[in-house]
Each structure stands twice: as C-alpha cells, then as structure tokens.
C-alpha positions in Angstrom: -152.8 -33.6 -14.6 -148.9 -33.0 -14.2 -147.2 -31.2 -17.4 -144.0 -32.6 -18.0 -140.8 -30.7 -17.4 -139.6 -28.3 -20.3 -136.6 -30.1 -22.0 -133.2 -28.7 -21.2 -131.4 -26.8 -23.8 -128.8 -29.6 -23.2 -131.7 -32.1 -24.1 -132.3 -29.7 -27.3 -128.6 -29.6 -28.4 -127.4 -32.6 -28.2 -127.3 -36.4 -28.8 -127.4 -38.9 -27.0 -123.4 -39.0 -26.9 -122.6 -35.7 -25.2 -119.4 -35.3 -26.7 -121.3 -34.9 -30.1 -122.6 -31.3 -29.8 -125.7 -32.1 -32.5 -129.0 -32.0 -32.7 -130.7 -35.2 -32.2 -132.0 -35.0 -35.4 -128.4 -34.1 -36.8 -127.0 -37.2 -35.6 -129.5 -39.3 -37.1 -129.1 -37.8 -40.5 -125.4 -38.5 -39.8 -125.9 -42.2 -38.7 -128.7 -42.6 -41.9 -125.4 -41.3 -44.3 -123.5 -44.3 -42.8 -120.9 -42.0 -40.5 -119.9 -43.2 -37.5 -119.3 -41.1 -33.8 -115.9 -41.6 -34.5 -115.7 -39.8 -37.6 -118.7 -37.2 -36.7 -116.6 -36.4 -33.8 -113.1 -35.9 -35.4 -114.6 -34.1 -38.3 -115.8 -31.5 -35.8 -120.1 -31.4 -37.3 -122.4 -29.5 -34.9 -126.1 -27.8 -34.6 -125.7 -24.4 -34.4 -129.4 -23.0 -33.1 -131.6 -20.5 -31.2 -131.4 -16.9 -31.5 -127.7 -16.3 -31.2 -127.2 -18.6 -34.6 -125.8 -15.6 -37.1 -123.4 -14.6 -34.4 -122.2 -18.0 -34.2 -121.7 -18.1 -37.8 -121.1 -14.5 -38.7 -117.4 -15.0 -37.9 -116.7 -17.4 -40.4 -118.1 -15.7 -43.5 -122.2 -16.3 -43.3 -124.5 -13.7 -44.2 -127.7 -13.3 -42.3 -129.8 -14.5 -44.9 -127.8 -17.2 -45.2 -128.4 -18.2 -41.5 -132.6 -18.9 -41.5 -132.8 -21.8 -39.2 -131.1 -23.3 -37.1 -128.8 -26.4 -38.4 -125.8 -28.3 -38.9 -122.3 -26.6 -39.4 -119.7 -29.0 -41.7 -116.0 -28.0 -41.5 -114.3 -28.0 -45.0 -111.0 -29.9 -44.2 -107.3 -29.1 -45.8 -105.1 -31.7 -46.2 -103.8 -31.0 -42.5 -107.1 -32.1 -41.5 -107.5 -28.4 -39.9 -111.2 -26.6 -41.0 -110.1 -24.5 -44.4 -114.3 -23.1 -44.7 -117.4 -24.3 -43.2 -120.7 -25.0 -44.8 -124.0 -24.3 -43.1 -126.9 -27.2 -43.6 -130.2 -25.0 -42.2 -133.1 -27.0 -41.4 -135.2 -25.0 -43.1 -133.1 -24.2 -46.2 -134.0 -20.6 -48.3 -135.1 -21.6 -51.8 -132.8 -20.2 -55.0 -134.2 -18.0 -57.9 -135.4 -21.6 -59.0 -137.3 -21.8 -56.2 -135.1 -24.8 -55.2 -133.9 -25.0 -51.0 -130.1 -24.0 -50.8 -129.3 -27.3 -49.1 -125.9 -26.1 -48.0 -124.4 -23.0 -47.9 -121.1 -21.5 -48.3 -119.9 -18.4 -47.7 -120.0 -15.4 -50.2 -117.4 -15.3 -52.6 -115.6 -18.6 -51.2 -113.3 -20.5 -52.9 -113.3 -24.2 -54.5 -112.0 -26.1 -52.0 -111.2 -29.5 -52.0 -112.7 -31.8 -48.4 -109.6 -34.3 -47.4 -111.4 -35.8 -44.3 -110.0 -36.5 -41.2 -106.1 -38.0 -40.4 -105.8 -39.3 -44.1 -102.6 -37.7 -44.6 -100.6 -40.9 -44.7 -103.3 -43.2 -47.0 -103.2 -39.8 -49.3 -99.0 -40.4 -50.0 -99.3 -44.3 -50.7 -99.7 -44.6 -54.0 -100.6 -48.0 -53.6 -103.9 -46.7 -51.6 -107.3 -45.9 -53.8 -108.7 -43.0 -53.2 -112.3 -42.2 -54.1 -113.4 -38.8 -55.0 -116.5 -37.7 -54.5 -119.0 -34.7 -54.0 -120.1 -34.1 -50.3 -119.2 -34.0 -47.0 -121.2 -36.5 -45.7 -119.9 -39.1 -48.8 -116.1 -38.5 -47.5 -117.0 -38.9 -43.9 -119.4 -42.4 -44.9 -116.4 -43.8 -47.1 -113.7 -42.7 -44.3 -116.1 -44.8 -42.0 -115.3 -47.7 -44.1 -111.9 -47.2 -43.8 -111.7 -46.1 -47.2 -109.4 -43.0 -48.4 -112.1 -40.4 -50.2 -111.7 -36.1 -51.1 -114.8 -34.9 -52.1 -115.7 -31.8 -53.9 -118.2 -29.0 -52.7 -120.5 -29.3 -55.3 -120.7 -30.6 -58.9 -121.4 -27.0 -59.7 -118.0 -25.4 -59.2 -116.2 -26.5 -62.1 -119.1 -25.2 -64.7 -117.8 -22.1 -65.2 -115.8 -20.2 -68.7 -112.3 -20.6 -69.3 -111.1 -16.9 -68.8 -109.7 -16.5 -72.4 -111.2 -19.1 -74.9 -115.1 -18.3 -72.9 -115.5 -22.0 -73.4 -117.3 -23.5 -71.0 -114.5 -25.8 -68.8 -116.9 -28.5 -67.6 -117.4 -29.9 -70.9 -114.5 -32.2 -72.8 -113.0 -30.6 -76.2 -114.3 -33.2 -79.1 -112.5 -36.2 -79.4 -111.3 -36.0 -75.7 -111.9 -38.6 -73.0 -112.8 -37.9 -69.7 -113.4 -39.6 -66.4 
C-alpha cells in the first residue's frame, strides 16, 4: 500500500483562502464566531506555530510560558485601526492558580486597552450611529461583520481593581447609584 504524501507546511498553516495566514482550525473558530474573511483579513488574525513560536511572539511582549502551543495571534486595534497590543489564543492554553486554561493572553504588565475594530473611524464620530460595547475580540469583529459599529473590552476583569486612594473596590456602584 502507497502512504500518502506528508501535508505541506503551507497545508498546515493556512486556510483554504491563502491570503488568510490561519490554521484551518483557526478559521473555522473564526467563521463559528460569525466573522467573515473580510474582517479576519483586515483585522490582521493569524496561527502562529511550530518551534520558532516564542520568537515570533517574543517581540511583542510574550513570555515563554506564555507561548505553550501553537495558536492564534489577535491584534488589539487603536482607534487608527493600527495593532496597539496583541493577544495570544494557544491551542492548548496553561491553566491559572485556579486551575482554569488562560484562554487568551496578554502581555505582562499591559495596559487596558480599549479594541475599536477595523476602518470604524467615521461610524465612531456620528453621533447618530449606535455603538455596542462589548468584551472580546471576536464579539467586535462578529458585530463589525454585521455592519454594526462595536469597541470591546479585553476582559471583564480589568476594571475590578481599588481606587488608589479610597481602596474601594471600583467595579462596584457607590449605594444609591445607577449603572449600566
């Protein structure tokens, strides 16, 4: 019996779409999150694998235990739409103190930042335009695939912290206060 020809690391890499650099299994998680090529594409995702992964990611700010797997890299965009921080999304995620995976991670001693998607400069300045805000990546990119105008947040974690002077904790509303 024949064996079948080794795959390509050009079969390994990427999708079916070869200006998509992902993971076959990258894009489909994309696709499942309702994003479409055009978005995927503009937003700039890609599979970063194989043993060269940590100096791939090294430069923008990952440690080596961050890097276990290979997986999907997620710019963080500004307002300009230009990548402001990247999150890492391994395929085999480490587990916390918890022992909960790290589903995405971020760079050591990053900053909140705030994800404005891709060319939604002008919906952002009409007033007149909704915008949804949400937490995730993925939920910007499936909203901006509806043509809708969405920021999202890194995580619903950042904003639990203490107020530097009172030590109250800022996530929660003082009494009598209404939040949204």
């Amino acid at each position: 019996m024949e064996s079948m020809p080794e795959n390509t690391i050009e079969d390994k890499l990427f999708s079916e779409d070869a200006s998509l650099p992902l993971a076959p299994a990258h894009w489909a998680d994309l696709q499942k999150s309702g994003i479409t090529r055009e978005t995927a594409q503009a937003r700039g995702y890609r599979t970063v694998s194989g043993p060269g992964r940590y100096s791939d990611l090294k430069p923008l700010g990952f440690s080596r235990v961050q890097c276990p797997s290979d997986g999907l890299l997620v710019p963080v965009l500004g307002i300009d739409g230009k990548p402001t921080l990247y999150q890492f999304r391994p395929d085999t995620p480490r587990l916390n103190r918890d022992s909960k995976p790290i589903k995405y991670e971020t760079p050591a001693k990053a900053s909140m930042r705030l994800d404005f998607g891709v060319g939604q400069q002008e919906l952002l300045k009409n007033p007149t335009i909704p915008i949804y805000i949400t937490e995730g990546i993925k939920k910007v990119d499936a909203l901006q695939s509806q043509r809708l105008c969405a920021v999202g947040l890194l995580g619903v974690w950042n904003f639990n912290g203490r107020a530097p002077r009172s030590g109250r904790s800022t996530s929660r509303p003082k009494a009598g206060r209404r939040s949204a």
